[in-house]
BAMIPA-587001 format. One record per residue (C-alpha): x, y, z. Coordinates in steps of 0.2 Angstrom, whole numbers, plus 5000, padded with zeros to 4 digits. Layout:
XYZ...
***
This chain:
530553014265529852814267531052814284530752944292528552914290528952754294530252814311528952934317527652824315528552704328528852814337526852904342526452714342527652694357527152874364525252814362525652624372526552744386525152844386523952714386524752604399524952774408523052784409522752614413523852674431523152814433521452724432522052564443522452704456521052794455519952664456520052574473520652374468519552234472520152124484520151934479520051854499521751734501521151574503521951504521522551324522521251274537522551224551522451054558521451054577521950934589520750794595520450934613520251064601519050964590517950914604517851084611517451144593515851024595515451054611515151234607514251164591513151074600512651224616512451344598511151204591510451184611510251364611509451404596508051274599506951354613507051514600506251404588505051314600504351534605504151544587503051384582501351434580499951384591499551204592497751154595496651084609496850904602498750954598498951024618498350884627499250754617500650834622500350854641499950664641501750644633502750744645501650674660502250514655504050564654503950634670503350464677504750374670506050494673505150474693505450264690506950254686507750404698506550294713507450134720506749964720505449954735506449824746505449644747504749634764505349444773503549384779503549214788502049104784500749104796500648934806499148854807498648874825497348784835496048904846496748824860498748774859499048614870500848654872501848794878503148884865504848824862505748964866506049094878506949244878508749264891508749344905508749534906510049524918511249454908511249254912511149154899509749034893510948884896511448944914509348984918508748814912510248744923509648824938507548804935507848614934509248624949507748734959506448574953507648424959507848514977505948534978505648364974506648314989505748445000504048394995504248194988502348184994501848324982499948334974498548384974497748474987496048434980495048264986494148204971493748034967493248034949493848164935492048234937492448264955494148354950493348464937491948534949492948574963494448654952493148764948492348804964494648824973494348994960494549154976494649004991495848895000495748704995495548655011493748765009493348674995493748505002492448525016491248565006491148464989490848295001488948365003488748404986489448254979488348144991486848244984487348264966488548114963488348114942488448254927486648214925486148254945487048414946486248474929484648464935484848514951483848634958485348794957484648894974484848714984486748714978486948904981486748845000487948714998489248834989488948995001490648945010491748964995491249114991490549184974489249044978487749114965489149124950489948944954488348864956487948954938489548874933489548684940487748664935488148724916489548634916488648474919487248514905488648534894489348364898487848274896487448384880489048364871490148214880488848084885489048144903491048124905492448214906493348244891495148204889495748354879496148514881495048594867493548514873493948554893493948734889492448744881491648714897490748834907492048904920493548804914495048874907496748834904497248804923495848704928495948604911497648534915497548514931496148404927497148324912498848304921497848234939496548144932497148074915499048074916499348214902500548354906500048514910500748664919499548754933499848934932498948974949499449134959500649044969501348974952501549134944502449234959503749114962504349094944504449274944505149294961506449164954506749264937506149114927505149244917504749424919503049394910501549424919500049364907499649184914499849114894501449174894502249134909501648934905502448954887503949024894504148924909503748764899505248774887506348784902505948574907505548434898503548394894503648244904504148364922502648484921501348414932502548374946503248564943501748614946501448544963503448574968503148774966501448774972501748664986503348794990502148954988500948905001501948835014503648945015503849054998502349165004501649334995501949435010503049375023504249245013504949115025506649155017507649085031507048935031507148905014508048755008508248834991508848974997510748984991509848964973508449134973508949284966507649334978508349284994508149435007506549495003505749395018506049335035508149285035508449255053508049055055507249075071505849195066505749115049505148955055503849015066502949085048502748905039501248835036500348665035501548505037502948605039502448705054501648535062499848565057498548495046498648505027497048535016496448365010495248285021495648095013497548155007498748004999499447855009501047935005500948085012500248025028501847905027502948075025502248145042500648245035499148265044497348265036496248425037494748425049493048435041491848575038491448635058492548515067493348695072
***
């Protein structure tokens, strides 16, 4: 009776474990099973993968902060204006830096220059046609040697006896003939021989005088201050440089070396209107400006040729290179002008239009050099010898 209590109690002890792992089933089923999440192994990304992973990263974090700029509270005046000043002077230096380096700009020095140069420039520009500077000095000095053979007598064409003398009728020659001048500075030299005369002369007695060279009233203004102002400021003599010359009354540059290079031995060009339409009928220069055309025409011979220059082309402007009616068939420089053509080309009727000693008459110094009697010249008549 023990073994069968003891069998049947195993026996509901099993059927109550069944039953009970039955319930626990039926419970797991009807109650839904809570899902533990699996945990993945992260895969290994590759370095493009990586950096693409941070870029993303890093628009995300871009992103995000204008969100959180809108939702910052109000700053401030104080607060406001700090930060204007701020992005102000970001803007400049973001402007700096984006802007290139302002390029130095290469300034020559300024020379130190005189009032009044002495000397013509050094250089001069070549020829718009196309010859060279080497080839245009060649021909300039070539043209030079042929005139000095033509006119060996050269000088010039003003009588004058003193550097006083010179001065005064350089002046008066301004809108007149030489030859006018020389017959009529012997009566007011005989009258006013000195600085001091003149200066105190009486100025309507040496308008008479002056009346046949024209602008008479303004010249005798001229000569007579002139002579105050060597008296004044020179002691009564000429003075020997250029800066002091042009400082006188109706002296400029071409009458202050015309005085410098005839009366004390200094070179100077004379840039008179002969002077100036020959070089430029020749193509020595296309400059017009009388300053210019000595500076140009300067650097073209040496220092020591420019007074005789001057008398060759002015010598050759008034007797067969004329302004109107060139003589060009009778030139004896004619196979070296660019010009040639422009005048008179049949000999015959060129010769009849030359002037002076070349035509066989009288030149315009009444008391001209020993020399150029020797060469055949003929002296001028006076004032009213007809």
């Amino acid at each position: 009776m023990g073994e069968q209590i003891s069998d049947g109690g195993r026996e509901t002890a099993k059927a109550a474990k069944t039953a009970a792992a039955g319930g626990s089933a039926s419970a797991k089923k009807a109650a839904p099973a809570r899902k533990t999440p699996a945990r993945k192994t992260p895969a290994r990304k590759t370095p493009a993968k990586k950096a693409t992973a941070q870029k993303a990263t890093a628009q995300k974090a871009t992103a995000k902060k204008p969100a959180a700029k809108k939702a910052a509270p109000a700053r401030g005046p104080a607060a406001k204006q700090a930060s204007a000043r701020k992005a102000a002077a970001a803007k400049s230096s973001a402007a700096l830096k984006k802007a290139p380096a302002p390029r130095k700009q290469v300034v020559a020095p300024k020379k130190a220059t005189a009032s009044v140069p002495a000397a013509p420039a050094k250089t001069v520009a070549a020829h718009p046609q196309g010859e060279s500077r080497t080839a245009l000095v060649r021909r300039a000095r070539r043209v030079n040697r042929e005139l000095a053979e033509v006119y060996p007598y050269a000088h010039p064409e003003l009588d004058f006896e003193n550097p006083f003398q010179l001065v005064v009728a350089t002046v008066l020659s301004a809108q007149t003939t030489d030859l006018r001048v020389n017959q009529t500075t012997p009566a007011l030299f005989a009258k006013y021989p000195t600085p001091e005369d003149l200066a105190a002369a009486d100025p309507e007695e040496v308008e008479e005088i002056l009346r046949p060279t024209g602008f008479f009233r303004a010249k005798t203004k001229s000569v007579i201050g002139l002579s105050k102002a060597l008296v004044e400021q020179f002691g009564g003599e000429v003075p020997g440089r250029l800066e002091d010359l042009v400082k006188l009354p109706g002296v400029g540059r071409k009458t202050a070396f015309v005085v410098l290079g005839n009366a004390f031995g200094r070179p100077g060009i004379t840039v008179d209107t002969h002077f100036q339409r020959l070089v430029r009928r020749w193509k020595w220069t296309d400059e017009t400006d009388p300053d210019k055309i000595e500076a140009a025409v300067g650097a073209l011979f040496p220092k020591s040729d420019w007074t005789d220059l001057s008398h060759h082309v002015i010598w050759h402007g008034r007797r067969i290179c004329h302004a109107r009616k060139p003589a060009c068939g009778a030139c004896p420089i004619a196979p070296l002008c660019p010009a040639y053509g422009e005048g008179e080309t049949d000999p015959e009727k060129a010769e009849k239009l030359l002037k002076y000693e070349k035509a066989g008459r009288p030149g315009q110094r009444l008391r001209p050099p020993q020399a150029y009697l020797d060469a055949g010249g003929r002296a001028a008549p006076p004032l009213g010898a007809g």
